[in-house]
C-alpha positions as CSV (number, residue, x, y, z in Angstrom):
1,X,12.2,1.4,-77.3
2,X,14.0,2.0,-74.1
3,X,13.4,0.0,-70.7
4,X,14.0,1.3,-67.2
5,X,13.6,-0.2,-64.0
6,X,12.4,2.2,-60.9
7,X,14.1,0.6,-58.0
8,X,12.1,2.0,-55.5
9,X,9.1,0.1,-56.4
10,X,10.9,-2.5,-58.8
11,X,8.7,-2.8,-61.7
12,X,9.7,-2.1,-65.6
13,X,8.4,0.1,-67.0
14,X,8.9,1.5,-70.8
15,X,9.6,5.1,-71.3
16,X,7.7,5.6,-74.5
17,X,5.2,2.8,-74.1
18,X,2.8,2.1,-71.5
19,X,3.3,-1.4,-70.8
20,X,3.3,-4.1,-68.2
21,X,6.4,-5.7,-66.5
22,X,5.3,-8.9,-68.1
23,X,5.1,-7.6,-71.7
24,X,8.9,-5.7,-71.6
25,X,10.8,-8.9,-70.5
26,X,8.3,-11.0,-73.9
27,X,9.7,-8.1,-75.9
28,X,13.5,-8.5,-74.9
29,X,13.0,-12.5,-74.9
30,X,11.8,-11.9,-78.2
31,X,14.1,-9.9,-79.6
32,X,16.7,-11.8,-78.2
33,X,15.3,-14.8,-80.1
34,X,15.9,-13.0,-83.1
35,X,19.2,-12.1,-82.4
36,X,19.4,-8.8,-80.9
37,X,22.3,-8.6,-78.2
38,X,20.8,-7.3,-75.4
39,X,22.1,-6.6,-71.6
40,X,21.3,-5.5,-68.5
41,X,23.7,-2.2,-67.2
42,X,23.6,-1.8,-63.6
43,X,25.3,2.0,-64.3
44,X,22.2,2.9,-66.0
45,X,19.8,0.6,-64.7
46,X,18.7,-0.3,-67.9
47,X,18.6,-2.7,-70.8
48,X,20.5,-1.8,-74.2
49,X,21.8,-3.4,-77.5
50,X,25.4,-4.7,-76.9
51,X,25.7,-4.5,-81.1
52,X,23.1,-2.2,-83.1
53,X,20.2,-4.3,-84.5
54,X,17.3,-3.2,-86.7
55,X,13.6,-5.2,-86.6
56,X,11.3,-4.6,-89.2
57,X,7.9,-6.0,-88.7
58,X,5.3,-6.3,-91.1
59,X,1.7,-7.4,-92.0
60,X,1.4,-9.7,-95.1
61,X,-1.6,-11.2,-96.7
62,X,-1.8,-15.3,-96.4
63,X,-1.3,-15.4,-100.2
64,X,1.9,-13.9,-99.8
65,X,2.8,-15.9,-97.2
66,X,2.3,-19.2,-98.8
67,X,4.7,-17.6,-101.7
68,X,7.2,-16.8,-99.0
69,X,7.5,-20.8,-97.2
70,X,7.1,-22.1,-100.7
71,X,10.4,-20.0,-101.9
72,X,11.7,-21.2,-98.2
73,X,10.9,-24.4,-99.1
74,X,13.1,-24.2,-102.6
75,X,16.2,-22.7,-100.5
């Protein structure tokens, strides 16, 4: 995912995905959350990982994830 701003009309927008202003800034919060290093470059006028991260996002049944804070539970 990369993030631009346009100056000229400053609004984000997402090169790949056609998305709100609003909706880029809950993705980096998000991300951030979860420990992705992100920062703003004014050379490039964009966001990028200060440190590589990988997100993988899933869909699990509820049965699976009752296993999963039980075993969290046992940690």
């Amino acid at each position: 995912m990369v993030f631009f701003i346009e100056e000229s009309v400053n609004k984000v927008y997402s090169l790949k995905l056609r998305i709100s202003k609003r909706t880029v800034f809950n993705y980096l919060k998000w991300m951030k959350k979860r420990g992705a290093r992100i920062i703003y470059s004014k050379e490039s006028n964009s966001y990028l990982y200060e440190k590589e991260v990988v997100f993988v996002i899933t869909f699990i049944k509820p049965e699976v994830k009752t296993l999963i804070d039980k075993f969290k539970e046992n940690e």
